[in-house]
N, C-alpha and C positions, 0 to 999 in steps of 0.2 A: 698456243701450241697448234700445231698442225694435225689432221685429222690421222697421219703415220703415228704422230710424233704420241696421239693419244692413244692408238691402238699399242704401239710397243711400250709407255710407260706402265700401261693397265696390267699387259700381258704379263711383262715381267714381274712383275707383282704377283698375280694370279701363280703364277710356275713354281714363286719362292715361298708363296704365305703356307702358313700354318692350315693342314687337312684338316676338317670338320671332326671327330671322337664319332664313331659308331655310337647309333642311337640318339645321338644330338639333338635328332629334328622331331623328337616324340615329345608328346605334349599329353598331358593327362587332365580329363576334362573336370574341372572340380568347380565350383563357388555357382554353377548354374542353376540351380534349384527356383530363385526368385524369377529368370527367364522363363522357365518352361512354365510356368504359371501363364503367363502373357499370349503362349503363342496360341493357334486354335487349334493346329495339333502337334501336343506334347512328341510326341514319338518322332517327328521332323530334326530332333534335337540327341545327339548321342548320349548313351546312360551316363548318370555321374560315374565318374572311376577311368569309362573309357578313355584307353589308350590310342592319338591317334599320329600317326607319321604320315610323312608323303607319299610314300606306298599306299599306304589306307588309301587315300584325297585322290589319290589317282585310280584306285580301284572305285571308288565313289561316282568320279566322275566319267568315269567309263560304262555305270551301269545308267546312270542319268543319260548318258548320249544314246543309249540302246534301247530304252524305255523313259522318254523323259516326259514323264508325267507332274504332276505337283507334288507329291510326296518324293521322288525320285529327286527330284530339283531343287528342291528345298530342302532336303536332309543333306545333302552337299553345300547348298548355300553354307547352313548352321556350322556345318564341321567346320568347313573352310575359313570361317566367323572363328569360331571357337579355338581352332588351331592357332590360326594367326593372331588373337589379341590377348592372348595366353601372357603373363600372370594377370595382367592388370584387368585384361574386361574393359579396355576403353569404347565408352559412346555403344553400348550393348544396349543397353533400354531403349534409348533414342533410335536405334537401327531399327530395333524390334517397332516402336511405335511407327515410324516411317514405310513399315512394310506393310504390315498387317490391313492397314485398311485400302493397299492397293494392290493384295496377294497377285490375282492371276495375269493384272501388268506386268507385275516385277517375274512372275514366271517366266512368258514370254520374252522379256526382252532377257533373261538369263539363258533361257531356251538360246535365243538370237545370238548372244550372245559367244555361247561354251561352240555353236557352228563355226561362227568366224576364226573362233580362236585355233580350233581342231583343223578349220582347212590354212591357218597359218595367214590369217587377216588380221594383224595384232591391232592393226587403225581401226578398222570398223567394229571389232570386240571390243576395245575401248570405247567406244562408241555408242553402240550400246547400252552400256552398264553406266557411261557418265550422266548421273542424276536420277538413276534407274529409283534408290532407296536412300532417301533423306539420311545424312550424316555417315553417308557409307562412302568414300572418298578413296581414289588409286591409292593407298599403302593399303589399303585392304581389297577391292575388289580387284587389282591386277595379282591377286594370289589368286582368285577364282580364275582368272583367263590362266594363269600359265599352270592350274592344274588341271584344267581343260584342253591344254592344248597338246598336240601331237609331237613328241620329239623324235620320234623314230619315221619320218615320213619324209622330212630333207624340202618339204614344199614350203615356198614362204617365209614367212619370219616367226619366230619361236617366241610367242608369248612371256616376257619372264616379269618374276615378282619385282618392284619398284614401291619401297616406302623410304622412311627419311633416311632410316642408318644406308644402305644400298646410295642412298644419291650424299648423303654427307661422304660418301668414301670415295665414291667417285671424284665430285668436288677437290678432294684431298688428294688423290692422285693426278688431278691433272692442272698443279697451283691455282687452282682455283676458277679456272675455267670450265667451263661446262658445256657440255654434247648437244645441249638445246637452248631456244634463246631466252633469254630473262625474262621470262611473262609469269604473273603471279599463277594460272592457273595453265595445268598443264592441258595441253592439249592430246587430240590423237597422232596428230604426224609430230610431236614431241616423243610420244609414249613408241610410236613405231622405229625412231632416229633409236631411241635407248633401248631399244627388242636389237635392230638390225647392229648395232654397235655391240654387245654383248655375244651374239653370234660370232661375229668379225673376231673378238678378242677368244672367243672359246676357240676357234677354229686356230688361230696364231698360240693358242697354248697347249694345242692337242687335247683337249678339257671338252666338257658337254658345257652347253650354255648355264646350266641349274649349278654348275659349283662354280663357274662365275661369282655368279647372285650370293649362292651361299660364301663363298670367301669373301666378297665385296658387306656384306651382311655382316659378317663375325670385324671384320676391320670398322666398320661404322659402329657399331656397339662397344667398341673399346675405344673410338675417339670420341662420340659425342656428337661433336662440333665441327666446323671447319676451324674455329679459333683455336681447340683444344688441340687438334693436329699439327699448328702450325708451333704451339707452345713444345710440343711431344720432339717436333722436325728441329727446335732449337736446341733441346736438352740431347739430343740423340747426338748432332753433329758437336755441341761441345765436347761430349764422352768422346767421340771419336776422334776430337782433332788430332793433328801429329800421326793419325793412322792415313793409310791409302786407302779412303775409304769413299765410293761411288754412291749415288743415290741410289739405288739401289740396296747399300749399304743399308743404308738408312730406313730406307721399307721395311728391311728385313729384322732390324733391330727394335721399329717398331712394333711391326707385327707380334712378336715374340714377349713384349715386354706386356704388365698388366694395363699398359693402357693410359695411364693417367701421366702428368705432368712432373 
């Protein structure tokens, strides 16, 4: 596919899927108790109970860029943690271990980090944060750049979240070609190509970049796979056949449906 040919198939996708349910993006912080144990200061860690949404994470990291001390910086890291690997807790002890005995490094290059991303540096905030905290890997720390980063400013490129459901759906919208080149580990002029293409497809859908991500996010969580999508792309066009039915047809029929094969 051609670099059009991807922006319009993404686009129309985005225009036709299924809106996110108010309140969708709140996560309520539970099973931490054995964490806060670990760190050296509990209070860096939002209470059990806490409710948190993107609003929060953004009000968070706005008081971190205004005062970004190490409790400032670190109680955003946690959340941002905590938000993001909501129910399961993947690789939580391990992040914690990985941090802890190199606090005011990983400050710093967070510091470094939440700048690049706010003046709309999404390559060098990647950058950054790549290898900043043992076992802390882009499906989690590019949630910290793109709630760091400035959407209302128009400068740059717009930091946004990238973990597997987001790149499995991309994947699946554009047969299986991909926005960046086949290298097992992502790079930062990878991670900038999929900021700047995201923008490009918000701006062709009249959309902010952030329900991109989140509609690209709800369609990867209901495929899986690329495999599962393409099982999903055969079941969908059988039901249709004998219809006038476009692929797009088919997006929309997938989106719609529970997901599965």
């Amino acid at each position: 596919m051609t670099p059009d040919e991807v922006v319009h198939r993404i686009a129309d996708y985005i225009v036709n899927a299924t809106a996110p349910q108010t309140g969708s993006d709140e996560v309520k912080i539970h099973g931490w108790d054995k964490t806060r144990t670990l760190l050296s200061n509990a209070e860096e860690l939002p209470p059990e109970g806490t409710i948190l949404s993107r609003a929060d994470l953004r009000e968070l990291a706005s008081r971190s860029r205004d005062e970004p001390n190490e409790e400032n910086v670190l109680r955003l890291f946690w959340s941002v943690l905590a938000w993001g690997s909501a129910p399961n807790r993947r690789s939580i002890e391990r992040i914690v271990g990985g941090l802890e005995p190199h606090r005011s490094e990983v400050v710093q290059r967070l510091i470094e980090a939440q700048q690049h991303s706010f003046a709309g540096d999404a390559a060098n905030g990647f950058r950054a944060l790549r290898g900043a905290v043992k076992n802390w890997g882009p499906a989690f720390f590019t949630k910290f750049l793109a709630f760091t980063s400035n959407p209302d400013s128009g400068a740059g490129i717009e930091s946004i979240i990238l973990d597997d459901r987001v790149r499995v759906a991309l994947l699946a919208l554009t047969d299986g070609t991909t926005w960046y080149p086949q290298f097992e580990v992502l790079r930062p002029d990878h991670y900038e190509q999929f900021c700047s293409l995201v923008g490009i497809v918000a701006r062709a859908s009249s959309t902010t970049p952030e329900d991109v991500e989140i509609k690209l996010f709800m369609l990867g969580q209901r495929i899986s796979s690329y495999t599962v999508w393409l099982e999903q792309e055969l079941r969908v066009t059988r039901e249709l056949a004998g219809q006038t039915a476009s692929r797009e047809d088919v997006l929309i029929a997938i989106d719609r449906s529970k997901g599965r094969p």
